[in-house]
C-alpha positions as CSV (number, residue, x, y, z in Angstrom):
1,X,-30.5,0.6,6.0
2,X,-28.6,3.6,7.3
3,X,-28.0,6.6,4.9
4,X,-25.4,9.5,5.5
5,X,-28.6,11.6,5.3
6,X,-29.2,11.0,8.8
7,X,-25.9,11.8,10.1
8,X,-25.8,13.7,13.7
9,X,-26.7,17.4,13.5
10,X,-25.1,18.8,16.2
11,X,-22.6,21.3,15.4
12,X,-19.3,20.9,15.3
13,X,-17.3,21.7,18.6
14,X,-13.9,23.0,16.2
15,X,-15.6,25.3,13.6
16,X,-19.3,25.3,14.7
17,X,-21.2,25.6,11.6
18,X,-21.2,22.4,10.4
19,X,-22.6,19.1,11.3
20,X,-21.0,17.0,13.6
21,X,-20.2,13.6,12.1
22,X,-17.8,11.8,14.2
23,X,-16.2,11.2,17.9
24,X,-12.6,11.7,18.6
25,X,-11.7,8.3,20.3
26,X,-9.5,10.4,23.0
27,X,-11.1,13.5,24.1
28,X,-14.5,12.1,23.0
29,X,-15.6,16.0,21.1
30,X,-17.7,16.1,17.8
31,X,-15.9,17.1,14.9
32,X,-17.1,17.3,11.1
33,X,-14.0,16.4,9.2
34,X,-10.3,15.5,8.9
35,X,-9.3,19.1,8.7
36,X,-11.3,20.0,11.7
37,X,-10.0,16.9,13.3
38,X,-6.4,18.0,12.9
39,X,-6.7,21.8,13.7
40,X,-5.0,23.7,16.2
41,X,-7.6,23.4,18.6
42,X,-7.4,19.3,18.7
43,X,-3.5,19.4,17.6
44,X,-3.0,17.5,21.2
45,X,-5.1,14.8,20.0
46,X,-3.9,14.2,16.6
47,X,-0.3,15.0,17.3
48,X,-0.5,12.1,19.8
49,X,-2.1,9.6,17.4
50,X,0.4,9.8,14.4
51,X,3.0,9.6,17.6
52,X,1.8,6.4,18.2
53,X,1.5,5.2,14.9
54,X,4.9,6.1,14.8
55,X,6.2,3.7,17.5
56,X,4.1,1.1,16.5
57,X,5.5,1.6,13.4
58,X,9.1,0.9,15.2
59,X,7.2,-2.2,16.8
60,X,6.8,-3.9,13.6
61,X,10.4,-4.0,13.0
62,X,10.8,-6.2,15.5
63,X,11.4,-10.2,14.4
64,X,9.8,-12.7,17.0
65,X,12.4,-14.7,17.4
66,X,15.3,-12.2,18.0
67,X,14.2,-8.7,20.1
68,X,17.7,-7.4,20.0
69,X,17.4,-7.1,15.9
70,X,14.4,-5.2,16.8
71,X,16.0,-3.1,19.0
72,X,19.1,-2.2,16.4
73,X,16.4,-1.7,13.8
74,X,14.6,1.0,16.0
75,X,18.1,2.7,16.8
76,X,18.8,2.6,13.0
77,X,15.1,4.8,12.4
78,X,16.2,7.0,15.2
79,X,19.5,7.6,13.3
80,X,18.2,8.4,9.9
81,X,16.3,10.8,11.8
82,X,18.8,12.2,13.3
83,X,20.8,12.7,10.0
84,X,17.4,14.0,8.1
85,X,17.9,17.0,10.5
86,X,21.2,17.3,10.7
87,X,21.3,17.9,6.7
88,X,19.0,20.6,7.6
89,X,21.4,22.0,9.9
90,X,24.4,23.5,8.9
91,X,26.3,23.6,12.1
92,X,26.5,20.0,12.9
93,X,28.9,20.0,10.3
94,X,31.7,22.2,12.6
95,X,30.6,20.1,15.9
96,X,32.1,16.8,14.4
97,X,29.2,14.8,14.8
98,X,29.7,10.9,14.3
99,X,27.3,9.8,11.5
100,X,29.0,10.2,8.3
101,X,27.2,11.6,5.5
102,X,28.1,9.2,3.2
103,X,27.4,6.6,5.1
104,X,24.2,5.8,4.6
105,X,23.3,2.2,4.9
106,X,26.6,1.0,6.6
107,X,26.7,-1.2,9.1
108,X,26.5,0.4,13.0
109,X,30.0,1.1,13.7
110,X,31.3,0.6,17.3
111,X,29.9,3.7,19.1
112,X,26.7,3.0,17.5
113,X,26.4,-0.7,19.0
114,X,27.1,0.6,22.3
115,X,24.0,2.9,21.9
116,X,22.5,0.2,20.5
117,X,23.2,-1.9,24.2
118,X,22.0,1.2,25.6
119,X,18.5,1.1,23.9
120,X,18.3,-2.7,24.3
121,X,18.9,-2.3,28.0
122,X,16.1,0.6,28.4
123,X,13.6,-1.7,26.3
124,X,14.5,-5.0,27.9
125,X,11.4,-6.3,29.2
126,X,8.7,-4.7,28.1
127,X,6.3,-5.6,25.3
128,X,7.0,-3.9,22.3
129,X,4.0,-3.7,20.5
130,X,2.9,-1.8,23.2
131,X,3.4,1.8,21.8
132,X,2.5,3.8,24.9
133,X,5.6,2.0,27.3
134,X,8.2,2.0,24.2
135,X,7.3,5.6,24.0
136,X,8.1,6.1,27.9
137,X,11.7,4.3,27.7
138,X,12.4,6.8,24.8
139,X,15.1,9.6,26.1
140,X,13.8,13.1,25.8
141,X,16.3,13.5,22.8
142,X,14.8,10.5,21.1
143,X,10.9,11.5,21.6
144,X,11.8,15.0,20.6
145,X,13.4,13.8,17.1
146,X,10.1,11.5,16.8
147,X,7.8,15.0,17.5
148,X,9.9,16.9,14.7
149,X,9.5,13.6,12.3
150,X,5.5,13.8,12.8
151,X,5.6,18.0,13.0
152,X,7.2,17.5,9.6
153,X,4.6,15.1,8.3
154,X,7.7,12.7,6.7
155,X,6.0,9.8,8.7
156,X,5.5,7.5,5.4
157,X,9.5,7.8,4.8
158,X,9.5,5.0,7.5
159,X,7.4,2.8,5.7
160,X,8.8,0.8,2.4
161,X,6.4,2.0,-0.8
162,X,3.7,-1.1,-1.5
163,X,4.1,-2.2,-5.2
164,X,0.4,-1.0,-6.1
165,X,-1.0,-3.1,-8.9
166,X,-3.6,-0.8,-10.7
167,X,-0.9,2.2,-10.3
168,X,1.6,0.6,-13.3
169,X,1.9,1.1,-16.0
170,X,0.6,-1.2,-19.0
171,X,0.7,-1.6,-23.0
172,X,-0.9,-4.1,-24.5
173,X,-1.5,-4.1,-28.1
174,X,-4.2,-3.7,-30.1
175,X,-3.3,-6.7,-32.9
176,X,-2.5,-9.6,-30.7
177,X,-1.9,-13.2,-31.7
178,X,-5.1,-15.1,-32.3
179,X,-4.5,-18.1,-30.0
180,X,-1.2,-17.4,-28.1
181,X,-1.4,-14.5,-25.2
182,X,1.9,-12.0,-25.9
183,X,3.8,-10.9,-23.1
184,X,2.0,-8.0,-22.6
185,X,-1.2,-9.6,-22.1
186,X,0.9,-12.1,-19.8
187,X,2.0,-9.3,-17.9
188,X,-0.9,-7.5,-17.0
189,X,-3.0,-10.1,-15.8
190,X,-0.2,-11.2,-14.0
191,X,0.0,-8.2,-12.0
192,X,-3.7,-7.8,-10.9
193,X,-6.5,-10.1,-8.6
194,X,-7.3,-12.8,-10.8
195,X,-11.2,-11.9,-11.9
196,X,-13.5,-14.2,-9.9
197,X,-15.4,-16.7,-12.6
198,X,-18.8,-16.9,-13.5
199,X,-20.2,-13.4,-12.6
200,X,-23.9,-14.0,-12.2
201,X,-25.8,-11.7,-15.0
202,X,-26.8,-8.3,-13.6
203,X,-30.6,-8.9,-14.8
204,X,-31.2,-12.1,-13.0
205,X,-30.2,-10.5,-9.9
206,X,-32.2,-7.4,-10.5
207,X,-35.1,-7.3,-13.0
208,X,-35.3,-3.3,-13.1
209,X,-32.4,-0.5,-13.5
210,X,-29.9,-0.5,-10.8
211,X,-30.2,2.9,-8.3
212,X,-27.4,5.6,-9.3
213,X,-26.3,5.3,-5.7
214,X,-24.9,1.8,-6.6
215,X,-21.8,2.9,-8.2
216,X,-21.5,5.7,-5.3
217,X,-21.9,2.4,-2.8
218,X,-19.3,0.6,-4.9
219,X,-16.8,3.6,-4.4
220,X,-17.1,3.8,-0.9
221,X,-16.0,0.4,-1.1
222,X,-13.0,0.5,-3.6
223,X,-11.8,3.9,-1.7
224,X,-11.6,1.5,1.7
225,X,-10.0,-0.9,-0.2
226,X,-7.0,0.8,-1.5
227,X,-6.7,2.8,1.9
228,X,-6.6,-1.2,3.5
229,X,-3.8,-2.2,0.4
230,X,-1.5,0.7,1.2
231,X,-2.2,0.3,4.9
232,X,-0.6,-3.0,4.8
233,X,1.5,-2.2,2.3
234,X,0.6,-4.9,-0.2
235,X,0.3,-7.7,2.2
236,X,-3.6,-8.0,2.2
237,X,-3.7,-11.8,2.0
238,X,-1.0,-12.6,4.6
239,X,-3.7,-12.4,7.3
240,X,-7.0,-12.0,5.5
241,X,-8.9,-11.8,9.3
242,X,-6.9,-8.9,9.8
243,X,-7.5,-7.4,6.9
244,X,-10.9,-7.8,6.5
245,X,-11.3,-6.4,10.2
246,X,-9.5,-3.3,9.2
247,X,-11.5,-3.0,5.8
248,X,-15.0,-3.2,7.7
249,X,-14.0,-1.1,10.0
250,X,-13.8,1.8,7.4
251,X,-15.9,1.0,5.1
252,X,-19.7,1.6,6.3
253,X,-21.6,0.5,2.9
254,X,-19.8,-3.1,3.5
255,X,-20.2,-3.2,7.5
256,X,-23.8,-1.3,7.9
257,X,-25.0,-1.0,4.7
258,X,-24.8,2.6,4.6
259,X,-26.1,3.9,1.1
260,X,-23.9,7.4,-0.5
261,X,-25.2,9.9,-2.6
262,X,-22.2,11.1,-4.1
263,X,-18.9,9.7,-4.9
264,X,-17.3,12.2,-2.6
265,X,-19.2,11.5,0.6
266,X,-18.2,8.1,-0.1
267,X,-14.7,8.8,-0.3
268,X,-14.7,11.2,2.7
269,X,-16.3,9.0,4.9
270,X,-13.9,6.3,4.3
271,X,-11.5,9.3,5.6
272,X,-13.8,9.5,8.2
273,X,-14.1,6.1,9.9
274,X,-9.8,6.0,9.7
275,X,-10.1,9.0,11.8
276,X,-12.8,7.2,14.5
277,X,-10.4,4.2,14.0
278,X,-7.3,6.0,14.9
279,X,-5.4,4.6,11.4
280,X,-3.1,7.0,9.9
281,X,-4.1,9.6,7.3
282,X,-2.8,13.1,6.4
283,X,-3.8,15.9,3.9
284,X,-3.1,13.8,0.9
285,X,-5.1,10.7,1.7
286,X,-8.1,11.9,0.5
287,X,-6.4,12.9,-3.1
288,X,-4.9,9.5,-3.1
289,X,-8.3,7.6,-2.3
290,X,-9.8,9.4,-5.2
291,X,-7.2,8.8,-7.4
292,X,-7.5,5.0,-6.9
293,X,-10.9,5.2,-7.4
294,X,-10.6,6.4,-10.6
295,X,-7.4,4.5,-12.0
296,X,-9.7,1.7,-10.5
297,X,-12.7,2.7,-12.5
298,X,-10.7,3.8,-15.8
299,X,-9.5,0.8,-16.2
300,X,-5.3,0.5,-17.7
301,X,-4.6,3.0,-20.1
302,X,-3.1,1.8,-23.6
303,X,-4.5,-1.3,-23.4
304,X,-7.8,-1.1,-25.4
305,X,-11.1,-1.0,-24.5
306,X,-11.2,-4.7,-23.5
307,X,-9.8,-4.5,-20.4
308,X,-11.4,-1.2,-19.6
309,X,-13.0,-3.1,-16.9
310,X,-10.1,-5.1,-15.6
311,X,-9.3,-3.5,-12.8
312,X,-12.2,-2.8,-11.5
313,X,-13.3,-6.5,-11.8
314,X,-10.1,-7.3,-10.5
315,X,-10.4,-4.9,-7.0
316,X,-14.1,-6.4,-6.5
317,X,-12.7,-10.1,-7.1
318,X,-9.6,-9.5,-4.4
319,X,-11.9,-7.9,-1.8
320,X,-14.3,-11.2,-2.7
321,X,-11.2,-13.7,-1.7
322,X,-10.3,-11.7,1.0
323,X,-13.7,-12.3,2.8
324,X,-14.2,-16.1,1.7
325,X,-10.5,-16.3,3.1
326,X,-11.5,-14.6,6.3
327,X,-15.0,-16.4,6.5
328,X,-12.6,-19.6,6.7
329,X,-10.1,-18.5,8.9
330,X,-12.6,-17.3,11.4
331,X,-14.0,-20.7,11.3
332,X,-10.7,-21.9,12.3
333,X,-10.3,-19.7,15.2
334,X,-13.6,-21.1,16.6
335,X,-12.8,-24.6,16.1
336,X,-9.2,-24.0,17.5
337,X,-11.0,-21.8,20.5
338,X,-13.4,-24.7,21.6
339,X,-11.1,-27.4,21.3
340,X,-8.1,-25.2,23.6
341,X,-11.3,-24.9,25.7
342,X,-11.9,-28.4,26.1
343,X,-8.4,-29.8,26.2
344,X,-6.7,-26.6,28.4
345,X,-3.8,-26.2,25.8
346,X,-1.4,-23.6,26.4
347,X,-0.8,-23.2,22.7
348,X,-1.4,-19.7,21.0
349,X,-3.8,-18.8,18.4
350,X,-2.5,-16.9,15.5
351,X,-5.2,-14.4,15.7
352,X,-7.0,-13.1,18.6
353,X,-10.4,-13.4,18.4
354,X,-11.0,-10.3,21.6
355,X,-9.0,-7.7,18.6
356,X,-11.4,-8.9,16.1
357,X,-13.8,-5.8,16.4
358,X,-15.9,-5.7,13.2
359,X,-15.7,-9.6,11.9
360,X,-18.7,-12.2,12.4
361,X,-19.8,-14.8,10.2
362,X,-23.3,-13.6,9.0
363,X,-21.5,-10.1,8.2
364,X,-18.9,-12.0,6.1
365,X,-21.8,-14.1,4.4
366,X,-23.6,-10.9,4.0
367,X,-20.7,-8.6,2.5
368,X,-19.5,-11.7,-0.3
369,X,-23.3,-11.2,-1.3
370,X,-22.8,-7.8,-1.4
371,X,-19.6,-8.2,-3.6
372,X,-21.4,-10.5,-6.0
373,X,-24.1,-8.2,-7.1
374,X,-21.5,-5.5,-7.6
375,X,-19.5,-7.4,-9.6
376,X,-22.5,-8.3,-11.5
377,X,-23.0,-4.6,-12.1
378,X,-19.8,-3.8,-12.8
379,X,-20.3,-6.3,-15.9
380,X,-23.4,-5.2,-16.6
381,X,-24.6,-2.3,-19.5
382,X,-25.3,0.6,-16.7
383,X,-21.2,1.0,-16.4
């Protein structure tokens, strides 16, 4: 069992008095934290991985079936960019420019398809979820606007705000009906992860007192969980192979069994492995993460000490489905990558096993384990 104890001690090759805990993935030097990570020294490095966050970012927008949508959609981003700095500006006002201030949301007029034909034409066939050749058919105009956006840190603007269930708000009574559940009881447990049933009993798991590094295990766990939700905005369960991938690959108690001794170290090193993992953060993530935690932990407010422990009940349960659900879907990649094996189909798989880095069965067998016996404790008398 690994602890953070045991870290590397070399010193860290930005500020040199601290330990050096992680690799950057491009230049390959030691650092000891985000804030070293994104220092003047390395701004080449990080500056170039929120770029291409960025334009995968623009990727996404594109619909399978139709690239030229995609390609109006990523002319559409560039534009609000353009007009975010041209409100900055006052003297695009007196140069005429085309975009109309109150416009916003109209359809591209004329001059704007034709720039539009003019993207489509530069982008025309290359792959575009490849973010490093999207970024080289990009004018100089266009990837300077994108270096302003990132300079500016108004990345998230591109990306629609998840509905985050523990974040609402919630009032439930105190006097409710005896046998009917009232709307607001309705709509709570609505709104979160339907608690997985039957919890086993913390004391037929564990005879003795649980270590206080439990609940410090439990938060690095939550902290990579809510980093995964708002990562994909919402949609955990669309692809739960995907997910699960991205969750282990932050989350070191789940994928190495890495034990914390504080709650912070197990929220910083969630912040830690995104950075080795090259997945977006910036200054706020870490307030965010905690945050979660704690909403997560405090259960909803104004709703009575009975649900004190919904949420966190709730988080544990959803993180529980999404690895039975991945457990099973990774048993039908297998079966589907044998049988294309044996029968030389040309049909594609809707995951690919080769990005997969962090997913294997006896992991997922070993993590829904895991999840039980916190879930167990997060019934139990020691929370």
């Amino acid at each position: 069992m690994q602890n953070t104890s045991t870290m590397n001690e070399e010193s860290c090759k930005i500020c040199f008095n601290k330990n050096a805990k992680y690799n950057c993935p491009r230049c390959n030097i030691l650092y000891c934290s985000v804030q070293c990570y994104k220092s003047q020294q390395h701004l080449e490095c990080s500056e170039g991985f929120y770029r291409e966050n960025v334009v995968e970012e623009l990727a996404l927008q594109k619909a399978e079936a139709d690239a030229s949508k995609s390609t109006k959609s990523m002319l559409e981003i560039l534009q609000r960019i353009e007009q975010t700095d041209a409100q900055l500006d006052e003297e695009s006002d007196s140069e005429g420019a085309t975009s109309d201030p109150e416009g916003d949301g109209e359809e591209l007029d004329s001059d704007d398809e034709a720039q539009a034909d003019e993207l489509a034409n530069r982008l025309n066939g290359i792959d575009l979820d490849n973010a490093a050749e999207v970024w080289d058919r990009l004018t100089s105009a266009e990837k300077e606007e994108f270096q302003r956006f990132i300079e500016n840190g108004d990345i998230a603007k591109m990306l629609p705000e998840p509905t985050i269930w523990w974040a609402q708000e919630y009032k439930v009574d105190l006097v409710q009906p005896a046998e009917v559940r009232s709307q607001q009881e309705a709509k709570l447990l609505e709104a979160c992860p339907k608690v997985v049933k039957n919890i086993q009993k913390l004391s037929d798991i564990l005879p003795n007192a649980p270590s206080p590094a439990v609940r410090h295990n439990i938060v690095n766990v939550l902290a990579a969980y809510t980093f995964v939700y708002r990562y994909f905005l919402g949609d955990v369960h669309e692809n739960a192979l995907e997910t699960v991938d991205c969750l282990l690959s932050v989350c070191l108690n789940l994928k190495s069994s890495t034990v914390f001794d504080t709650e912070q170290m197990a929220v910083t090193s969630v912040i830690g492995e995104c950075c080795n993992q090259q997945l977006p953060t910036d200054k706020e993530t870490a307030a965010v993460l905690r945050s979660d935690v704690q909403m997560l932990f405090a259960g909803p407010t104004g709703c009575g000490k009975q649900y004190r422990r919904l949420f966190l009940l709730s988080a544990l349960s959803d993180i529980r489905q999404l690895l039975t659900h991945a457990k099973r879907e990774l048993k039908e990649v297998d079966s589907i990558a044998k049988e294309k094996a044996a029968t030389a189909s040309s049909s594609a798989m809707n995951v690919d096993v080769a990005d997969l880095k962090h997913v294997d069965g006896q992991l997922l067998k070993n993590c829904i384990k895991k999840i039980d016996f916190y879930l167990a404790y997060a019934r139990s008398q020691y929370l």
